[in-house]
N, C-alpha and C positions, 0 to 999 in steps of 0.2 A: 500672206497677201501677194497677189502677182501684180505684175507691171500694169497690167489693164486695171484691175481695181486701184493700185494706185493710182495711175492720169484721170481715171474715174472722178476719183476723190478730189484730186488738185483742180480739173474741170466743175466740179462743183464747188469747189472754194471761188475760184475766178468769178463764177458765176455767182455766189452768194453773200459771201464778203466785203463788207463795205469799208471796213478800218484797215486803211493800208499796213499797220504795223502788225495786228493781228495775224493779218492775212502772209505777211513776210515770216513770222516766226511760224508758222505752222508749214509755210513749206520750207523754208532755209533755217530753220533755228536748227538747234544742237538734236531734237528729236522729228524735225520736217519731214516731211511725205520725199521731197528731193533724195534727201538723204536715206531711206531707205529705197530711191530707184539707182542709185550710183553707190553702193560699200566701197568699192575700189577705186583705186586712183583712178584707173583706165575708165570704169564706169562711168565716175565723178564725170568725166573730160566729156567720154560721150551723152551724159543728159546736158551739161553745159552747154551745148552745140544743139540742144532738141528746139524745135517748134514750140515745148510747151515750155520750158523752160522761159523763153523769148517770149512767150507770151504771157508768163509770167510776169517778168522782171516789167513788163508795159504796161500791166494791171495796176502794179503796183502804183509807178509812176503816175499812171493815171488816178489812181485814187489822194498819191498826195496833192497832186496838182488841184482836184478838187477840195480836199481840206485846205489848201493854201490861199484858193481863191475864197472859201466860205470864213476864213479866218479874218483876211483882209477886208471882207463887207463887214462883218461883227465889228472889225475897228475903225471903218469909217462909219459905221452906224454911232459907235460909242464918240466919236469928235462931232457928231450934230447936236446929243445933247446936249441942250444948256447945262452949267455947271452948277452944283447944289449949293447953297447958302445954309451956313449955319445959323 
């Protein structure tokens, strides 16, 4: 696969992904798409430093931010209910 199909691919994750964790191990897990644009150290440093990479790591964030805030309304929704009676 070349570097263009990979950012390809990582570009359509960004764009498709909605589970930040999913979306972090598929480009940075131990078999990520990152890791096959950098094998070498040298590499590694230079996609570290890329636009997509950056835009990556902000994807991310941005989707946990949104699980964070979706989390926190689920738990104040769950302190409105009244409490059940046995």
């Amino acid at each position: 696969m070349t570097s263009n199909e990979i950012e390809a691919q990582i570009r359509y994750l960004l764009a498709t992904e909605m589970n930040p964790w999913t979306l972090s191990d598929k480009l940075f897990g131990p078999t990520g798409l990152f890791g096959l644009l950098g094998p070498t150290l040298e590499e590694r440093k230079r996609v570290g430093r890329s636009p997509i990479f950056k835009e990556a790591q902000k994807r991310i964030r941005e989707l946990e931010r949104q699980q964070a805030a979706s989390f926190r309304e689920e738990v104040r929704q769950l302190g409105r209910r009244p409490a059940k009676t046995s």
